[in-house]
C-alpha positions in Angstrom: 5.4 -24.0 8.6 6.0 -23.1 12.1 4.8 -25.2 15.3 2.9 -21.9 16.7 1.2 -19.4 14.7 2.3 -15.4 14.7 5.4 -15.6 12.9 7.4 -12.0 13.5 4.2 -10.5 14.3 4.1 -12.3 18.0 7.2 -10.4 18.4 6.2 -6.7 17.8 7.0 -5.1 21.0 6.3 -1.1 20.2 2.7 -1.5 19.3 0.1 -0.5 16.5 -0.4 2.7 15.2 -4.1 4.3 15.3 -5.8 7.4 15.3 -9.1 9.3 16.9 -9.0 6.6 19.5 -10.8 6.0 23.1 -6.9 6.2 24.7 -6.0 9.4 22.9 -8.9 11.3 23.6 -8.6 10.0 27.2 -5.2 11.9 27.2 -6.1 14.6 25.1 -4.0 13.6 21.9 -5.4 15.9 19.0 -4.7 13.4 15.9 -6.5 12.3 12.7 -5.9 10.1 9.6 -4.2 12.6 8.0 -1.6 13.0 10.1 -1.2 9.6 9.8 -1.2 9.4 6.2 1.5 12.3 5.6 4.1 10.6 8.7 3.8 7.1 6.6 4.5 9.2 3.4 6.9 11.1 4.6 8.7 8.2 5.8 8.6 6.0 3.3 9.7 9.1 0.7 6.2 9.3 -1.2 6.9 6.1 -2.5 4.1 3.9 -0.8 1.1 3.9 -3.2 -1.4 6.6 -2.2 -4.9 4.6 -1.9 -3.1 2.2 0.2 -1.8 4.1 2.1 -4.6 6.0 2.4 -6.7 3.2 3.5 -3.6 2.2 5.9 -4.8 5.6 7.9 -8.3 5.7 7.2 -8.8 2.5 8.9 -6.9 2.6 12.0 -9.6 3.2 14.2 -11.6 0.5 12.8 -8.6 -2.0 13.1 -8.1 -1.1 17.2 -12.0 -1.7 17.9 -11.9 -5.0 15.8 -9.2 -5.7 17.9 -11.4 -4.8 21.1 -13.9 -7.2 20.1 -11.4 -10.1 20.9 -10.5 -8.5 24.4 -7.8 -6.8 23.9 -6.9 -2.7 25.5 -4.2 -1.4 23.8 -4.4 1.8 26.1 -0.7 2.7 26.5 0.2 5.3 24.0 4.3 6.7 23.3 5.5 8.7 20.6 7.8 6.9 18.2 10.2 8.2 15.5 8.8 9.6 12.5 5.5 10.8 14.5 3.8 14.1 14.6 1.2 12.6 17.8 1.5 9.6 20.2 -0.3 7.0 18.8 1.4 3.5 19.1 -0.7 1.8 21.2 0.5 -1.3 23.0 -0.7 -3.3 26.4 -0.6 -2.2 29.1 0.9 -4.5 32.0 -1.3 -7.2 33.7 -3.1 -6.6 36.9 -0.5 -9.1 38.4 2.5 -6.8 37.2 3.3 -9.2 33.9 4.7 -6.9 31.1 1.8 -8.1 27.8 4.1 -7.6 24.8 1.6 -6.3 22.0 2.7 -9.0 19.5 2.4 -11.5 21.2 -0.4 -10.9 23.2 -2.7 -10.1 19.9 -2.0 -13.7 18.5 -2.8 -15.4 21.7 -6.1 -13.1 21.5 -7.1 -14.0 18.2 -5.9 -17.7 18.7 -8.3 -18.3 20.9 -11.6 -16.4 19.2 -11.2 -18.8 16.3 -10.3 -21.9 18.8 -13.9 -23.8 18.7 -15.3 -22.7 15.3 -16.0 -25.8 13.3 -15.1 -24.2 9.6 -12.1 -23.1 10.6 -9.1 -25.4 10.9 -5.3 -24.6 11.8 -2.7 -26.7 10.2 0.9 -26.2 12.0 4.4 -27.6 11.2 3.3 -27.7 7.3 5.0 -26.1 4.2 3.3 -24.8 1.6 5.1 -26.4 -1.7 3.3 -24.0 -4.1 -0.5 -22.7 -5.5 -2.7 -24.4 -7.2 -3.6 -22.2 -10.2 -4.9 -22.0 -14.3 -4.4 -19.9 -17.1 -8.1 -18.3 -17.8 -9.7 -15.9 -20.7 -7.5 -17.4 -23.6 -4.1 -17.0 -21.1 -5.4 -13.3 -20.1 -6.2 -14.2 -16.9 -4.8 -16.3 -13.7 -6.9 -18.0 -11.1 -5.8 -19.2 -7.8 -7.9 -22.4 -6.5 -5.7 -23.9 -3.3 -2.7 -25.0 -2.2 -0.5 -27.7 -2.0 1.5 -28.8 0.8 3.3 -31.1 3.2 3.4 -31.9 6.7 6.6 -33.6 8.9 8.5 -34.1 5.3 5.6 -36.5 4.0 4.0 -36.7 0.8 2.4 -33.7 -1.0 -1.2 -32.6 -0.3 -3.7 -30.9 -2.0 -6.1 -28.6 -0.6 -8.7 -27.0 -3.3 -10.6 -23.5 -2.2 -12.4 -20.7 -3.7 -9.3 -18.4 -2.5 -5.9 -18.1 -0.9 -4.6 -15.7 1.1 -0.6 -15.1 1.5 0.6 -13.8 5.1 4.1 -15.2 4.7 6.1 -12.2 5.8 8.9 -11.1 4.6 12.5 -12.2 3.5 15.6 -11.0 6.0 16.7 -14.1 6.9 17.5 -16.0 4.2 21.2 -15.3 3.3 21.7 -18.2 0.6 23.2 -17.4 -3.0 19.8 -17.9 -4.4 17.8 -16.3 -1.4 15.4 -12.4 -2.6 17.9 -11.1 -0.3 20.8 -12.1 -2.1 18.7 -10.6 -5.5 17.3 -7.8 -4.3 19.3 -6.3 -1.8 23.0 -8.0 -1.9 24.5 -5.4 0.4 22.3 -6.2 3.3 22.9 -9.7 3.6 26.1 -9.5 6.5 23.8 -7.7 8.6 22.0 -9.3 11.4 18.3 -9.8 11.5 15.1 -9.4 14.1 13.4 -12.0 11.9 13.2 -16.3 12.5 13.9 -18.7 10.3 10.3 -18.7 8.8 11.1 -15.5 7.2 12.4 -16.7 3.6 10.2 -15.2 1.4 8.4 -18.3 0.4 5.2 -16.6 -0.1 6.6 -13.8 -2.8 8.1 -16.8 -4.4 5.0 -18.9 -5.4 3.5 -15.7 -6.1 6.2 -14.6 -8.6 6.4 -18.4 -9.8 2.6 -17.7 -11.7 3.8 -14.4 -12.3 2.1 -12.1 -9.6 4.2 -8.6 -9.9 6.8 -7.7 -7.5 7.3 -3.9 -6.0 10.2 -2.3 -3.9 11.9 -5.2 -3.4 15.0 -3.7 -2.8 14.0 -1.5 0.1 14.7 -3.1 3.3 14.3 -1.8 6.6 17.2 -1.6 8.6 16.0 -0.9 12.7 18.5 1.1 14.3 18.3 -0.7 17.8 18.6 -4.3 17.5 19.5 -5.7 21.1 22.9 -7.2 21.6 23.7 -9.9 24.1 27.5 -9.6 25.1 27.1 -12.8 26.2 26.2 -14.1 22.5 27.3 -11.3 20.5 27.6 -13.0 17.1 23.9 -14.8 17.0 21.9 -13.7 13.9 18.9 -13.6 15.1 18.8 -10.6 17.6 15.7 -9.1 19.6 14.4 -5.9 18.7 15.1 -3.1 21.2 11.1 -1.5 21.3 10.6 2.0 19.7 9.0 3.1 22.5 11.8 2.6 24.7 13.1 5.5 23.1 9.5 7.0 23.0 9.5 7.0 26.6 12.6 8.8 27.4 15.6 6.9 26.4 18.9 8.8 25.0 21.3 7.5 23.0 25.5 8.3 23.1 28.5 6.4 21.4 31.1 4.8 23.1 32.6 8.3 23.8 29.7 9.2 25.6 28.4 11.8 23.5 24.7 12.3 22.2 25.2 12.0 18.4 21.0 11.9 17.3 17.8 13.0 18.1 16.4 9.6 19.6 12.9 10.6 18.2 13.6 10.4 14.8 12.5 8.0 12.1 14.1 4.8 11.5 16.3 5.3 8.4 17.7 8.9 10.2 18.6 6.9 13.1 20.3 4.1 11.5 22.5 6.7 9.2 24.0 8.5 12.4 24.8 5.2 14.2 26.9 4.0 11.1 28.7 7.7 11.2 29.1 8.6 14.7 29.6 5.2 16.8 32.2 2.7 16.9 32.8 -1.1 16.3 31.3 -3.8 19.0 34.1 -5.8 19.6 31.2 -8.8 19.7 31.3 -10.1 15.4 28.4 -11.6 13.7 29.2 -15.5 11.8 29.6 -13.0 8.9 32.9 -11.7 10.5 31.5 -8.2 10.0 32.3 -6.0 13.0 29.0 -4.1 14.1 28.2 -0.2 15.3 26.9 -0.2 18.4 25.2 2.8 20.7 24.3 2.8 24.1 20.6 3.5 24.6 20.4 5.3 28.3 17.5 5.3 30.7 16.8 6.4 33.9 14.0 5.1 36.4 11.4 7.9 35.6 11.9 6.8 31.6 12.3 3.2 33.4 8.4 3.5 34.6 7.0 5.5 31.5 7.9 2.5 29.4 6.8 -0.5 31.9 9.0 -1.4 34.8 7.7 -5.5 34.7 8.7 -4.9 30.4 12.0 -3.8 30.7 12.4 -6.3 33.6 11.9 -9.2 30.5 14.7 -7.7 29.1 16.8 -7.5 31.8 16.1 -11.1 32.7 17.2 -11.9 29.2 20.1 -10.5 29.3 19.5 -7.2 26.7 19.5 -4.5 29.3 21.8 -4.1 32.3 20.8 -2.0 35.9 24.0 0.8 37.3 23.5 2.2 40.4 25.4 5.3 38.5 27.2 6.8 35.7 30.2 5.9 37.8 29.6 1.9 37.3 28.1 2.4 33.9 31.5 4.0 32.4 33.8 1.3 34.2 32.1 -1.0 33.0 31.5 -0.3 29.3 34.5 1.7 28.9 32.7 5.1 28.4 34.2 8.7 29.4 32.6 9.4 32.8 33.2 13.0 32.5 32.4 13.0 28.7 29.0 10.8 30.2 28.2 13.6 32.9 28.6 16.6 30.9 26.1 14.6 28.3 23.5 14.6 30.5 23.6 17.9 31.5 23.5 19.3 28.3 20.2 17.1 27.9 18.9 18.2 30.9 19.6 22.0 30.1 18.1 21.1 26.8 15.0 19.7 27.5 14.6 22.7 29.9 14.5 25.0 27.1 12.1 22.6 24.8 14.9 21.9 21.8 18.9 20.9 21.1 20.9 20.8 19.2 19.5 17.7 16.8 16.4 19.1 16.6 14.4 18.1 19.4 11.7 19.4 20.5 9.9 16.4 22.3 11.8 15.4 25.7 9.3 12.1 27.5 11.8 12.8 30.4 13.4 16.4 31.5 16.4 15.3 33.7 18.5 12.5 33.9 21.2 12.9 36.8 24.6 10.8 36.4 24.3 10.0 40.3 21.1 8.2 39.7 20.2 4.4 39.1 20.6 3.6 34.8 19.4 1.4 32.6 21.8 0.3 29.5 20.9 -1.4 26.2 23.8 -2.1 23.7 21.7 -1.2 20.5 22.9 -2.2 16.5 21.3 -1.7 13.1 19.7 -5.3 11.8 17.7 -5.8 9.0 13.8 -5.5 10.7 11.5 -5.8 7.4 11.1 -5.9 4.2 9.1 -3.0 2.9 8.6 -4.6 -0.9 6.8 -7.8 -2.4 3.8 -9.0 -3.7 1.7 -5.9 -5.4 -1.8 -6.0 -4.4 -5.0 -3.2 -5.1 -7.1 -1.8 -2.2 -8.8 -5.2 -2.1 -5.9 -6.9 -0.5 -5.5 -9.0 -4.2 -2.5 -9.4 -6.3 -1.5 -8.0 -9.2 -0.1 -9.4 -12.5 0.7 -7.9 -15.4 -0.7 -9.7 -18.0 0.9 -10.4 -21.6 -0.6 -7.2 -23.4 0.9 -5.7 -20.8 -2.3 -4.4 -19.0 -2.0 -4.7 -14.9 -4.8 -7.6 -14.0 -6.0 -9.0 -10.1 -5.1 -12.8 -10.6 -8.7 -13.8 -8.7 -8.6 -15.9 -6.2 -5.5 -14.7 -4.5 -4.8 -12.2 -1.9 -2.1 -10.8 0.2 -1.6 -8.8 4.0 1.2 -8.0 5.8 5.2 -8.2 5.1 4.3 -10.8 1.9 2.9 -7.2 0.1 4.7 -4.6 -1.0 3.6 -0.3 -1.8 1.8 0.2 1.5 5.5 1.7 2.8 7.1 2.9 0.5 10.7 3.3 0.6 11.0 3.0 4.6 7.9 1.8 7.2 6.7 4.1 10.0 7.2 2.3 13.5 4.1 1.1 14.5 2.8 0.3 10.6 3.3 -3.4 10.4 0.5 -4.4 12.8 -1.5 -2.0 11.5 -0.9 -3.7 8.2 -2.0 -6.9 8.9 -4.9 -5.8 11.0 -5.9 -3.2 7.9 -5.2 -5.4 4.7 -5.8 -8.5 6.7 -9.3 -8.1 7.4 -9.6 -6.6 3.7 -8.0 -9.5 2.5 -10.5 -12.1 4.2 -13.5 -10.4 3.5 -12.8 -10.1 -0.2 -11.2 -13.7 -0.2 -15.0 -14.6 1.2 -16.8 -13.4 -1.6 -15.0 -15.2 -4.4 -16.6 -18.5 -6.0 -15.7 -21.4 -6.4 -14.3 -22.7 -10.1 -17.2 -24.9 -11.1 -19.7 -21.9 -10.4 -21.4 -19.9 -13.1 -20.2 -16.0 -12.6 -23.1 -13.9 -13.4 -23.2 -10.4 -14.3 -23.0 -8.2 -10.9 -25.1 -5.5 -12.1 -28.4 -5.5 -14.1 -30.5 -3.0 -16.4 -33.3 -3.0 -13.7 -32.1 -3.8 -10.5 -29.8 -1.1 -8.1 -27.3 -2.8 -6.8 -25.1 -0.7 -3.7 -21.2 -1.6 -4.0 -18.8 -0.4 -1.7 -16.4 2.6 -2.0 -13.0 0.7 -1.5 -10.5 3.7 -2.8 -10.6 7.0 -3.2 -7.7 8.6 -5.2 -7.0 12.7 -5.9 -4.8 13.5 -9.4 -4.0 16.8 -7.4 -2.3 17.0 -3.9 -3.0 13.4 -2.5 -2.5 13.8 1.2 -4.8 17.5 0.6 -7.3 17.0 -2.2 -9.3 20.1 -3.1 -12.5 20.8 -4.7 -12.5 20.8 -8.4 -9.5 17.8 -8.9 -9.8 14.9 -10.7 -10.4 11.7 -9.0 -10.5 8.1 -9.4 -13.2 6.1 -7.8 -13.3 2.1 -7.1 -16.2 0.6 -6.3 -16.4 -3.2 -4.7 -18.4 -5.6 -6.9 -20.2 -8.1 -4.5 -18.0 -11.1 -5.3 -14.2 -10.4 -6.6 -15.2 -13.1 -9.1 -18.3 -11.2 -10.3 -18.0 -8.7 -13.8 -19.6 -5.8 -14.4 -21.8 -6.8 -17.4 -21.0 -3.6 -19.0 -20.4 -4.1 -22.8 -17.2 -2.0 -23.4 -17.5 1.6 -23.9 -20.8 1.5 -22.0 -22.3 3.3 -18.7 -23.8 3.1 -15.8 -26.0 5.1 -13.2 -25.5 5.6 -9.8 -28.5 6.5 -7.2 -28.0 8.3 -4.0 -29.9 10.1 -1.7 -29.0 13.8 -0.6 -30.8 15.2 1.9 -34.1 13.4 1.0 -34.0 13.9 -2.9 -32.9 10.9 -4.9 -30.4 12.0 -7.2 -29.3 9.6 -10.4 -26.0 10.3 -12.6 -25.3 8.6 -15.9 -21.2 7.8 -16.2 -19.1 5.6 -17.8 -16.8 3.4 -16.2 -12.9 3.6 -17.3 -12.3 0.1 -15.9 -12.7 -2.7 -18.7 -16.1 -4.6 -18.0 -14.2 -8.0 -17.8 -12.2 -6.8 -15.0 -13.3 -8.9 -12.1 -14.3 -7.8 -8.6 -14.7 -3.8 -9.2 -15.7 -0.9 -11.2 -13.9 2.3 -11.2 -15.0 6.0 -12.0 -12.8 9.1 -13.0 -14.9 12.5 -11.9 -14.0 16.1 -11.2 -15.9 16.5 -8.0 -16.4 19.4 -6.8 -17.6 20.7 -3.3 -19.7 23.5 -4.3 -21.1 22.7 -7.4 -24.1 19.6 -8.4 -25.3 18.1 -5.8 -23.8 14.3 -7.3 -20.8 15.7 -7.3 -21.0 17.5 -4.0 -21.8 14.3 -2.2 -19.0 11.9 -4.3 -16.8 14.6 -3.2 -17.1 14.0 0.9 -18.1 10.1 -0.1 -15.3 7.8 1.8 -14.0 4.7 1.5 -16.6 2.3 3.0 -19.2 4.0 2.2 -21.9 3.0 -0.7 -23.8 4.3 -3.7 -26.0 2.2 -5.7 -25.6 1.3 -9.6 -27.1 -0.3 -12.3 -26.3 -0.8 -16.1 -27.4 2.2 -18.5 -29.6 0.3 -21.7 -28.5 2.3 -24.2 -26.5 1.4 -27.6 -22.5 1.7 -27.9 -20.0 2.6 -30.0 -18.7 -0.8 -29.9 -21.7 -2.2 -31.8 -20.5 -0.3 -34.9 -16.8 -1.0 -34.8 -15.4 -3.5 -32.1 -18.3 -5.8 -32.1 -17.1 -9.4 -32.8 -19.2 -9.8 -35.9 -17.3 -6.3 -36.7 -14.0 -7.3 -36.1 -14.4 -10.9 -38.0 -15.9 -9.6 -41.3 -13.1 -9.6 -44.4 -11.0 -6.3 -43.9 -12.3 -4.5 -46.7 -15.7 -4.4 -45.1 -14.9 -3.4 -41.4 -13.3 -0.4 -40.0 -9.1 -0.1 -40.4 -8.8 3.3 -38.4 -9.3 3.8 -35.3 -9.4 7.4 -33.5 -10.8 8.1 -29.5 -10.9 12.1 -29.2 -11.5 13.4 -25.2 -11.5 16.0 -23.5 -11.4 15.6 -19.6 -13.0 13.4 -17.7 -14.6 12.1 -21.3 -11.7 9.8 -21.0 -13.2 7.0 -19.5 -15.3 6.0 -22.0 -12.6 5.7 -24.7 -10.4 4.2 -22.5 -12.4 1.2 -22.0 -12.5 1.2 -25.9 -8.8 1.3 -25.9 -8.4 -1.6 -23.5 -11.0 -4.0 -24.9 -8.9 -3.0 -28.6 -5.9 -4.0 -26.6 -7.5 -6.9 -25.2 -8.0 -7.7 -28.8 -5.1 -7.9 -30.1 -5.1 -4.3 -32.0 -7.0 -5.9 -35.2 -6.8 -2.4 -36.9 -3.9 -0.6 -38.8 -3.9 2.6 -36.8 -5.6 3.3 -33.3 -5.0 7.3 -32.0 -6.0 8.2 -29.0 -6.1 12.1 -28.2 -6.7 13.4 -24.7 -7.5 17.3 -23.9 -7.2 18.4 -20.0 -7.0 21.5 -18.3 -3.8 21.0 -16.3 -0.5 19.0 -17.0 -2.2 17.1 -13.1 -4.6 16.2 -14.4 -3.1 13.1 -16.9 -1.2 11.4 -13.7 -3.7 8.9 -13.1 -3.7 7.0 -16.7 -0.4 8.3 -18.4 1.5 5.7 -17.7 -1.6 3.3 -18.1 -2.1 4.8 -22.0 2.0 5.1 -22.4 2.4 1.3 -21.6 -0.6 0.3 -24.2 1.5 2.8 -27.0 4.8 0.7 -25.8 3.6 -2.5 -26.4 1.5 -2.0 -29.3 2.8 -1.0 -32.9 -0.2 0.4 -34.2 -1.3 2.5 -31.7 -0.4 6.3 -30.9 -1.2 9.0 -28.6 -1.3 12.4 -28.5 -1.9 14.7 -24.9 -3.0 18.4 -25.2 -3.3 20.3 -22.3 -3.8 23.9 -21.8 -1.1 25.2 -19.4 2.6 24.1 -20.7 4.1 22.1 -17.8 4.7 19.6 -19.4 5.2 20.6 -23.1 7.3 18.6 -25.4 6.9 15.5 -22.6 6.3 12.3 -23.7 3.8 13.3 -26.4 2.3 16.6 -24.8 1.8 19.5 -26.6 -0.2 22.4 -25.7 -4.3 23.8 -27.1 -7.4 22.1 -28.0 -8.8 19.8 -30.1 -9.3 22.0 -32.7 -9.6 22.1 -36.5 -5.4 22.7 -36.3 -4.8 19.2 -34.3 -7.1 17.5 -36.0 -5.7 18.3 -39.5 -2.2 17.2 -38.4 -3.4 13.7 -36.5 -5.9 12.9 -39.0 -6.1 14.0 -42.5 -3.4 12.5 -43.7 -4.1 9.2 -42.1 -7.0 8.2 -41.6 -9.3 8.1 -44.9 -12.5 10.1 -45.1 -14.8 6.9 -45.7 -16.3 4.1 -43.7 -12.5 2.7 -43.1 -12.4 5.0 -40.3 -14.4 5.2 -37.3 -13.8 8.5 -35.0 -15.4 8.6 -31.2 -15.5 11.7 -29.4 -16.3 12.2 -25.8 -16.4 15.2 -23.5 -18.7 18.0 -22.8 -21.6 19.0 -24.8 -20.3 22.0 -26.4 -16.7 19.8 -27.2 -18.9 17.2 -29.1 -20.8 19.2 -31.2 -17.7 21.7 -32.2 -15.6 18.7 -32.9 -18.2 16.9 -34.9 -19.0 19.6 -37.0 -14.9 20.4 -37.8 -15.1 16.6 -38.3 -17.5 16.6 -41.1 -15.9 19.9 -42.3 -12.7 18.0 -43.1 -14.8 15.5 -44.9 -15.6 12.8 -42.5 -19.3 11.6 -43.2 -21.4 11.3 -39.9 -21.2 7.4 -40.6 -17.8 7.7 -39.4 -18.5 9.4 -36.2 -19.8 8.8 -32.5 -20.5 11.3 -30.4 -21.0 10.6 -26.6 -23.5 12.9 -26.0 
């Protein structure tokens, strides 16, 4: 849409977040990706979604040595707000002096590795009108196939692919009576902004328009330190003061010249004690809203940590003025001078000690003197990014929900960057949103390469014979997710080799997986819980344990990225004796009418494929009941809601949870015990009828199996009426 490419990303200016780098070992910075991983939760309020975030971490050293390969150092390193380590890495100044903002200097870099590469064409000062897309699998599914769009205002175009990807950014500028902003996030809208014109939230919209699913759309990030002019005070549009400038020494006062904040924390922190302890500008926005302003103070030694050729852009600008003193400071902005000098003593005597009063404990500079030369930003909150939008999976594609209510990737479409939503959460770390795009970015075009075209014929992406490795693409603990521990329940997804491709799994089948462990070639038989027409993965639910089996051993240390070979399990289903089609289309009296999915554990998966692909169905049965036996109240977070929605939207079917500590008795369903003859006489006898009408499966351990079968046939049940996973 824009003449030039890079959008708000050309005009990042604190740099992107990384870990276990080159620069921090060069400085001895002890950090890792979970440090990482628990700052960006903690910021955003354990709200982002934990395998994106996750993978947000995990793949922050990959994204700075991708970046390498296109020339780029990112060696300077500060500390921002919110961070346990420095680890925002941005350029450092050219050889000549020239300050290199990060942003900008990253889309020059990649600008010109694609410059020259015949498949690749850029198309500038366009709009995109809307997506090309078609109902599939009886209106079930949604498939993305191009674009259409315009250039200069002429007539539409349309440009046909095997995939789309969305890096629109975001929607703080728009302030119009129909604008996200003005849906989402009313409040907001009289603030001023960081972002251009471009940032209307056009993408979310043609994603929402075929009804790709929306997250956090109300949280909006408002950056404490927007720059402002006092020669053009009420522009919209303001430039953001860096994070590092603050990172690198920077203190903060009001307009009485008192320190009201610790300058390192997060984003949201900072922004709260501006609105509370600082005063109006007298400079107003178009809105007529008066703004808060702070001063942000620096002196030379803070001047040089941060770049003396940067701040010198910003100077030329007009965002940051030079004092030879305190003296011409306060005369000039109205502050206190004695109010001013005691502040910096106190800051000097505090930094001497290693904490203050606002908690602290990391000082960049020790002393600032109010005799010495001073550097002056006038700082305001603006609205800086927007932390909700599109919902994608750890493929980079976006989510729908589709009309059974079942959450579905709508292939050929994928996301990165401001356009997405759940990486976040409810606030963004500083330093995140390059690390964003560069993370789900590069997800988002490798997985966009793999999908086929609409005339091609999608075959199966796993066989009987063959072994086929797919890539671990998430990795997600039911227990403590930033600390998981041996013995929790996980969920596994595996990357099919196209995102078009399907398992070829009939539904409640299995699989086997093949690795090799120290020379010995283990194979596992498990069944998937994703439903085999789910396109582009496969996903597993496993205790893992590090001690015990050496399959589970190893899937317990397997990481994202890594690989583990599969192939289809030839064995029979349950599905051939009650959800087959020819089953399902015979005359009621002559099919099954009940329908009951006993587990216990991880024997979930199994039925819950059965339960999706009866779903998928249309529930053709008069009464489906699922019951599910775990340990621990944990364990049922990954699929509760999953089962609860199916219960919600579906008449006929029911659920019943048993677990064995009492958490979460009397919740939603849960009760505590077993399946045992007790349960099963109250779920089952007086509904289900002890003939062929009712078809009971049963999955879990050996010993579960065989007890339950037995009570089963005890209560009447014939063995014609059972399946047993065993």
């Amino acid at each position: 849409k824009e003449s030039r490419l890079g959008g708000n990303s050309a005009k990042a200016t604190s740099g992107m977040n990384a870990v276990s780098t080159r620069a921090q070992y060069e400085r001895g910075i002890e950090d890792s990706y979970l440090k990482l991983k628990e700052d960006t939760q903690k910021v955003g309020k354990n709200m982002g979604d934990p395998k994106l975030v996750d993978l947000l971490a995990r793949f922050s050293t990959s994204a700075i040595e991708f970046l390498n390969e296109f020339g780029l150092r990112l060696t300077d390193i500060s500390q921002c707000g919110g961070h346990k380590e420095p680890r925002t890495h941005r350029c450092p100044p050219a050889s000549t002096g020239q300050p290199l903002p990060v942003g900008f200097t990253i889309i020059k870099q990649l600008q010109a590795g694609i410059k020259g590469i015949p498949s690749i064409q850029v198309i500038t000062s366009a709009e995109v009108i809307g997506l090309l897309w078609e109902e599939t699998n009886a209106g079930m599914g949604r498939r993305v196939f191009g674009v259409q769009y315009s250039e200069a205002g002429g007539p539409p175009v349309s440009l046909e692919g095997s995939a789309v990807v969305l890096a629109t950014g975001g929607i703080t500028y728009d302030r119009s009576g129909g604008s996200l902003l003005a849906e989402f996030a009313p409040n907001l809208c009289t603030l001023p902004t960081t972002s251009g014109s471009h940032a209307d939230g056009k993408g979310i919209r043609m994603g929402r328009e075929i009804g790709a699913e929306l997250v956090h759309m109300d949280k909006v990030q408002i950056h404490p330190t927007g720059l402002v002019n006092p020669k053009n005070a009420s522009i919209l549009t303001k430039f953001l003061c860096p994070e590092s400038l603050r990172g690198s020494g920077a203190i903060m006062v009001n307009n009485k010249g008192k320190r009201f904040v610790n300058e390192l924390g997060n984003r949201a922190y900072v922004t709260q004690h501006i609105f509370e302890h600082c005063d109006e500008y007298e400079g107003k926005l178009d809105s007529g809203r008066e703004q808060k302003v702070a001063y942000m103070i620096l002196n030379e030694e803070a001047a040089t940590l941060f770049g003396k050729s940067t701040l010198g852009f910003y100077q030329k600008m007009g965002q940051v003025t030079e004092f030879e003193d305190a003296t011409s400071l306060c005369l000039q902005l109205g502050i206190p001078l004695q109010t001013l000098t005691d502040t910096l003593l106190n800051y000097t005597a505090s930094a001497t000690t290693g904490t203050d009063e606002f908690g602290k404990t990391v000082f960049p500079v020790k002393r600032i003197r109010s005799t010495e030369k001073l550097y002056v930003a006038i700082v305001t909150p603006v609205l800086h990014y927007t932390m909700g939008g599109l919902k994608i999976d750890s493929s980079a594609q976006v989510q729908w929900l589709r009309p059974d209510g079942v959450r579905d990737s709508i292939t050929g479409l994928f996301a990165a960057g401001e356009v997405t939503g759940g990486v976040h959460g409810n606030d963004r770390l500083a330093g995140n949103s390059l690390l964003d795009c560069v993370v789900y970015g590069r997800l988002a075009g490798k997985r966009a390469a793999t999908c086929l075209s609409r005339d091609s014929v999608v075959t199966p992406a796993l066989s009987k014979h063959d072994w086929t490795p797919l890539r671990l693409r998430h990795k997600v603990c039911s227990g403590t997710p930033l600390q998981p521990s041996s013995g929790d329940l996980y969920e596994l997804s595996f990357e099919l080799p196209s995102a078009s491709s399907e398992v070829g799994l009939e539904p409640g089948g299995s699989v086997e997986v093949r690795a090799v462990v120290n020379g010995e070639q283990i194979i596992r038989k498990y069944s998937p819980v994703s439903r085999p027409d789910e396109t582009g993965h496969i996903d597993l639910w496993l205790r893992l344990s590090a001690s015990r089996g050496t399959m589970s051993r190893h899937l317990f240390f397997l990481q994202p990225g890594e690989t583990l070979e599969f192939r289809l399990l030839d064995q029979p289903t349950p599905l051939s004796l009650s959800l087959s089609p020819d089953s399902v289309h015979r005359q009621e009296e002559q099919r099954p009418q009940y329908i009951a999915l006993l587990a216990a554990g991880p024997g979930i998966a199994p039925l819950l494929q059965v339960l999706r692909e009866i779903v998928h169905m249309g529930v053709p049965f008069k009464h489906v009941l699922l019951v599910w036996a775990v340990n621990r109240s944990g364990d049922l977070i990954i699929f509760k809601s999953i089962i609860d929605q199916f219960m919600l939207s579906n008449t006929n079917i029911h659920v019943r949870y048993v677990v064995e500590d009492s958490a979460m008795a009397g919740q939603g369903h849960v009760s505590t015990g077993s399946i045992d003859e007790t349960l099963l006489r109250s779920v089952l006898v007086n509904t289900f009828p002890t003939d062929i009408s009712s078809k009971i499966l049963i999955c879990g351990s050996r010993n579960m199996c065989r007890d339950t079968k037995l009570t089963l046939n005890g209560l009447g049940y014939p063995n014609e009426s059972v399946f047993s996973y065993l």
